[in-house]
C-alpha positions as CSV (number, residue, x, y, z in Angstrom):
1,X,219.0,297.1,87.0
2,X,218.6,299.0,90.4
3,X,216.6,301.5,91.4
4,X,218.5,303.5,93.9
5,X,217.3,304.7,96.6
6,X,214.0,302.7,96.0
7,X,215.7,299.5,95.7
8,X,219.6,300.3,97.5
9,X,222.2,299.4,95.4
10,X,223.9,297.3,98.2
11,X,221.1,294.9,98.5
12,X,222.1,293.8,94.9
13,X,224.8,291.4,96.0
14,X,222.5,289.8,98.3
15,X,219.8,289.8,95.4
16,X,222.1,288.1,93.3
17,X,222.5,285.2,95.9
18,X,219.1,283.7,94.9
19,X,220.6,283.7,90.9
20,X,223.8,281.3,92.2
21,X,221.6,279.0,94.1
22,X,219.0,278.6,91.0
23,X,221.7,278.0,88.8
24,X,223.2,280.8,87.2
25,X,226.6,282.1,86.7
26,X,228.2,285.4,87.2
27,X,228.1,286.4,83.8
28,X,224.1,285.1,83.3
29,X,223.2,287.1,87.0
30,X,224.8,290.0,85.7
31,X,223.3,290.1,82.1
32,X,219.6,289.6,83.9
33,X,220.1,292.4,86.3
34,X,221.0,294.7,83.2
35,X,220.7,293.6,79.6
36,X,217.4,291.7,80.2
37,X,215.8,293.9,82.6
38,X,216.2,296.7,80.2
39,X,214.6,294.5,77.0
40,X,211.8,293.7,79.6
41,X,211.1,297.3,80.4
42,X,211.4,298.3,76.3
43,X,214.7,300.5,76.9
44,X,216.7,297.7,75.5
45,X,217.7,300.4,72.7
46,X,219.5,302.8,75.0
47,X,220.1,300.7,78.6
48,X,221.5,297.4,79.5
49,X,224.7,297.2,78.0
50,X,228.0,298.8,77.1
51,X,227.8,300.0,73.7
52,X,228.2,303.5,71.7
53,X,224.9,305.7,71.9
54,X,223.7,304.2,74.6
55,X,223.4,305.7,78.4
56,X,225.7,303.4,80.3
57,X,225.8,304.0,83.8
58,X,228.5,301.2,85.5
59,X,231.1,300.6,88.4
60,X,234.7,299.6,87.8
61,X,235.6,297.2,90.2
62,X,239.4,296.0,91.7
63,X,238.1,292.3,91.0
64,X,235.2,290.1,91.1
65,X,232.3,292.2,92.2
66,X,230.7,289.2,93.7
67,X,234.0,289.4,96.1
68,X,233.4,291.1,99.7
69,X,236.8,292.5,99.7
70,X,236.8,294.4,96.6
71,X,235.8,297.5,96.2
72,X,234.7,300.4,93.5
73,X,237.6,302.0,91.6
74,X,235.3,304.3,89.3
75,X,231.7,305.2,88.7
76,X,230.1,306.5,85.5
77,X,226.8,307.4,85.1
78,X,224.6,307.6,81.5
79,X,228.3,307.5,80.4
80,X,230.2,310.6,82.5
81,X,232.8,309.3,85.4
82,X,231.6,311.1,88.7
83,X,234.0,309.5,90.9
84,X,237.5,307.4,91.1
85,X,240.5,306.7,89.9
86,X,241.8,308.5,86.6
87,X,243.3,305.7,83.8
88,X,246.7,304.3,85.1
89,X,246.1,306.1,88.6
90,X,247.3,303.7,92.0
91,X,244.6,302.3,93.9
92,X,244.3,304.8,97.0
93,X,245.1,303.1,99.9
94,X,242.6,302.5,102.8
């Protein structure tokens, strides 16, 4: 979980460094930066995870998000799209 601009959001990949070289997978450094922070914080109910009813703020990435060269192709936050691609839009080129 970030808290942008407090915490900037592009510091997360580097956080997430420290996860990898303790051990964790992608999946596990993801699900501790959302799902468990939320449980920790007592909004487990409504934040942390992709499911109906709940306020799901996410990015939609072009591939592994743990991979320099990809890149953002939507945003949604507490579960509206505020910017990319719409479904079965091209990738924009750079």
């Amino acid at each position: 979980m970030s808290d942008h601009p407090i915490c900037p959001a592009r510091n997360l990949f580097l956080q997430s460094r420290w996860f990898f070289r303790h051990g964790l997978n992608r999946q596990q450094a993801i699900e501790l930066v959302t799902a468990r922070n939320a449980e920790i914080l007592g909004l487990g109910g409504i934040l942390g995870s992709l499911q109906r009813g709940r306020l799901a703020s996410f990015v939609c990435w072009n591939g592994d998000p743990f991979d320099l060269t990809r890149y953002p192709v939507a945003i949604f936050a507490e579960g509206e799209r505020i910017d990319g691609e719409a479904p079965g839009e091209k990738e924009k080129p750079s």
